[in-house]
C-alpha positions in Angstrom: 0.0 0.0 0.0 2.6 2.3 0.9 4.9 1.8 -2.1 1.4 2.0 -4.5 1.3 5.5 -3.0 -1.5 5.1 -0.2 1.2 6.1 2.8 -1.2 6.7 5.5 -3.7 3.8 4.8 -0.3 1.8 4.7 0.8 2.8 8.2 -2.8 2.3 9.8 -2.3 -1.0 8.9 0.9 -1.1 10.7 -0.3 0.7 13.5 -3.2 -1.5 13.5 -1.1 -5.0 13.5 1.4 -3.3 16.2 -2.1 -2.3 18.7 -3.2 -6.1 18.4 0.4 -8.2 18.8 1.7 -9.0 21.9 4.7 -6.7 22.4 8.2 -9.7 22.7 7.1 -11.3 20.0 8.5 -12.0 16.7 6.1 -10.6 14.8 5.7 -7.3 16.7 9.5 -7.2 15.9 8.7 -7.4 12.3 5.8 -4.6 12.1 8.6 -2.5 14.3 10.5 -2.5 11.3 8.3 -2.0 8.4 6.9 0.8 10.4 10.5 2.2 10.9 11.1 1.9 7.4 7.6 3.8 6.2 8.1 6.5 9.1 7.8 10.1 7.4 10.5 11.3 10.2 14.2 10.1 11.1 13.4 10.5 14.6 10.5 7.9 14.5 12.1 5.5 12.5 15.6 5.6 14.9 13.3 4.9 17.6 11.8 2.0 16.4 15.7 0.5 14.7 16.7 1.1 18.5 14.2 -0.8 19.8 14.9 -3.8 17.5 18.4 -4.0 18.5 18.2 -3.3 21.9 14.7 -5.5 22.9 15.2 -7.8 20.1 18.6 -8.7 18.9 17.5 -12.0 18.0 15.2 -11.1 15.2 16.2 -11.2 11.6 15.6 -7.6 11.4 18.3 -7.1 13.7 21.5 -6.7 11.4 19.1 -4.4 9.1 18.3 -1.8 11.5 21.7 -1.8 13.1 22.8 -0.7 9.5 20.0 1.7 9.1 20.7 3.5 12.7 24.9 3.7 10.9 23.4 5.5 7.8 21.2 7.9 9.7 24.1 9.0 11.9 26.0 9.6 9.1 23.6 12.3 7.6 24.0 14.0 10.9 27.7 13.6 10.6 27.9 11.7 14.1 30.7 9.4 12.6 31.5 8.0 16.5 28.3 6.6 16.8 27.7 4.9 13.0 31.1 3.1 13.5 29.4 1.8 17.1 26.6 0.2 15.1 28.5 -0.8 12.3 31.1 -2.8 14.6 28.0 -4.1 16.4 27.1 -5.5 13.4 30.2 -7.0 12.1 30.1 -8.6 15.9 26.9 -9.7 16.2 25.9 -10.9 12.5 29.0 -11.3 11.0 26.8 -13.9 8.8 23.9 -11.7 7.7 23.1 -10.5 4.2 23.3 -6.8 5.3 26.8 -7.6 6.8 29.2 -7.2 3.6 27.5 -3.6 3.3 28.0 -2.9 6.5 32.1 -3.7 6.8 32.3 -1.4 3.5 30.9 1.5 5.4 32.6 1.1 7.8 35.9 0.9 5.9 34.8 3.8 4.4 34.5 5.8 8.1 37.6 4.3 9.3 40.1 5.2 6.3 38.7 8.7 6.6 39.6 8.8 10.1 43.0 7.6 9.8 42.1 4.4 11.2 44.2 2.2 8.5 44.2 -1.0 11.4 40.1 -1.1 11.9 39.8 0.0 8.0 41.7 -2.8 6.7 40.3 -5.7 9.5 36.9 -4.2 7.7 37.9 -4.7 4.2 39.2 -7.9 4.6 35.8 -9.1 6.7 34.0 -7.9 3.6 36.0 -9.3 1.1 35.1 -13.1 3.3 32.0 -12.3 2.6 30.9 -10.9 -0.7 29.7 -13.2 -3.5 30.8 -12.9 -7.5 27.5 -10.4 -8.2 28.9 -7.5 -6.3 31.1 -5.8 -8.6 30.0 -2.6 -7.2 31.4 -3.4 -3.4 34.3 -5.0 -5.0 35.1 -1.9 -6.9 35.0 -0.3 -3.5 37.0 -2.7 -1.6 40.0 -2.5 -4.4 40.2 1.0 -4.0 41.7 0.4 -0.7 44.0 -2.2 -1.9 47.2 -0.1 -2.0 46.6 1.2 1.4 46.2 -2.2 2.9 49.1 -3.4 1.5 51.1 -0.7 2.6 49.8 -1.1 6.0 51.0 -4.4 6.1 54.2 -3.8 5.1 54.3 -1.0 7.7 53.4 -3.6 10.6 55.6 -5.8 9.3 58.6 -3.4 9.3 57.8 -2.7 13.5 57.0 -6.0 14.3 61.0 -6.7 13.1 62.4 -4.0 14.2 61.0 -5.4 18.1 62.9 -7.2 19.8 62.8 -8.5 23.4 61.5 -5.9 26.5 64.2 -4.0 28.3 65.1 -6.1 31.2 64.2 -3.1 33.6 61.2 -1.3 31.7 58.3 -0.4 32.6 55.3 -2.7 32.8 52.5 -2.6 30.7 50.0 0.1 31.6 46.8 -0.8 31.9 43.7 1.5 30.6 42.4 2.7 33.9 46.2 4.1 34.2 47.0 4.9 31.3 47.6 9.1 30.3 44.6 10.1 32.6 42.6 13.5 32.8 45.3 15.2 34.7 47.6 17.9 33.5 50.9 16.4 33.1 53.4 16.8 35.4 56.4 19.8 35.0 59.3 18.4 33.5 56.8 16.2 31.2 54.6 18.3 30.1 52.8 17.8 26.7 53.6 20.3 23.7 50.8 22.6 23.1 48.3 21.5 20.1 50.0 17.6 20.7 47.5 14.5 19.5 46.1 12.7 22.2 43.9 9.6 22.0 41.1 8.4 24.1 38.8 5.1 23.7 35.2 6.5 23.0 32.9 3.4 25.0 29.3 5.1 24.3 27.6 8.0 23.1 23.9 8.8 24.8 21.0 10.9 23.4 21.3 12.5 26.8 23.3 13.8 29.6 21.9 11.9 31.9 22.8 8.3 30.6 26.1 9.2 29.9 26.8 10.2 33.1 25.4 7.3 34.3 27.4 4.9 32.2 30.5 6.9 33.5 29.6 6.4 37.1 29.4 2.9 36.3 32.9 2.6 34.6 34.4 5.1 37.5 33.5 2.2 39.5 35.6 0.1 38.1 38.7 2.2 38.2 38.6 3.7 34.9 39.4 7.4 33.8 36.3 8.2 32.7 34.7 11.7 31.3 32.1 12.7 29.4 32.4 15.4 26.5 29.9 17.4 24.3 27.7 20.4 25.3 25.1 18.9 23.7 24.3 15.2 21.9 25.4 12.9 21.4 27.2 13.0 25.0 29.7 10.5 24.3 31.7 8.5 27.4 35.9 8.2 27.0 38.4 6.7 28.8 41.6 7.7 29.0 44.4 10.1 27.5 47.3 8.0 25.1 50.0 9.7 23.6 49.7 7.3 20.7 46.9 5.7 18.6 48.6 1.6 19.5 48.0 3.1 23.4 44.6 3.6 22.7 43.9 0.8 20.7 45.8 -1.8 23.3 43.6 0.1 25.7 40.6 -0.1 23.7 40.8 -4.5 23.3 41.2 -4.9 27.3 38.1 -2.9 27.8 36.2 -4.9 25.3 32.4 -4.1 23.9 32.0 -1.7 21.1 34.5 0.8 22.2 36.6 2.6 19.6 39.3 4.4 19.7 39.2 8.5 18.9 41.1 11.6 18.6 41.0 13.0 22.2 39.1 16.5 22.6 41.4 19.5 23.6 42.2 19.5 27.4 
């Protein structure tokens, strides 16, 4: 009805099958979606992807709306949070037909970045699984070939130039110690304008749950904050003076955290 041109008749028959199905139910997660996908409004359709991953990440629809909530944060240029979803996605339904698209985009976010490491990992998870009908994607993905290739030769070239730890060095430092909030101390201070890294866990619609997601992570010893004036209010961890930092950082704490340019102190 809705693609013959009869939009509202079309959505009282969504509304209609969502008023009489019992909400947890696989079918209610099905007219969540087709609703979300007729919604006049990106707000309204957001809300209802959300619900579909969050309350039912079991559903086939899943993987689809996790893609969906990535390409609406990318019209409002929230980068941070598409890459979230689009991770989420590679994690959770590294299977699903929506997949392949999904490790393109986020090639695509990372590279732009300057994240060559998550870029490439996303290239190669699409190129596993793409089939012989999508020239288009693989158009994509060989644009990136050169850069890959040069990033492995670049890992390569550190990896042999690494040789056993000094017998008195320091022990690994572990995130929640790791180049915290604090102002560095004289004698060490940071040059003014230097890159600084922090591992981005969440970002939150409002204040409120982000601080509340930091309380929870102060709890646990981390060196948390929250930055933005206004949304997304995303929670970091952490200062590193290098991206690896970061990214070391980023795999102990786990989840869907990513690693970001740190905000000015």
């Amino acid at each position: 009805m809705v693609t013959a041109g009869h939009d509202s008749a079309g959505r009282a028959v969504l509304d209609s099958v969502l008023a009489t199905t019992p909400d947890g139910t696989p079918r209610y997660a099905e007219a969540l979606f087709w609703r979300a996908s007729f919604n006049k409004t990106s707000a309204g359709a957001e809300r209802d992807y959300r619900r579909i991953v969050v309350e039912y990440p079991l559903s086939p629809r899943a993987a689809e709306s996790l893609f969906r909530l990535a390409q609406l944060e990318t019209t409002r240029s929230d980068r941070v949070s598409a890459r979230m979803h689009l991770e989420r996605l590679q994690r959770e339904h590294p299977g699903s037909a929506v997949s392949t698209r999904g490790s393109v985009m986020l090639a695509q976010l990372a590279f732009s970045d300057g994240d060559d490491v998550t870029g490439c990992a996303a290239v190669a998870a699409a190129k596993e699984g793409m089939s012989a009908s999508d020239v288009e994607l693989r158009n994509q993905l060989d644009y990136h070939a050169t850069r890959c290739a040069n990033l492995a030769v670049r890992l390569a070239a550190r990896d042999s130039t690494s040789t056993a730890p000094a017998a008195a060095g320091p022990p690994t430092i572990p995130p929640t110690e790791a180049a915290s909030d604090a102002p560095p101390s004289r004698g060490g201070s940071q040059p003014a304008g230097a890159r600084e890294f922090s591992v981005q866990v969440a970002a939150y619609d409002t204040r409120a749950e982000a601080e509340a997601h930091a309380k929870r992570l102060s709890g646990r010893g981390f060196m948390v904050r929250v930055v933005g004036p206004s949304r997304p209010y995303r929670v970091r961890i952490g200062r590193y003076a290098t991206r690896e930092r970061a990214d070391a950082a980023r795999r102990q704490i786990g989840g869907g955290a990513i690693v970001v340019e740190a905000e000015p102190r």
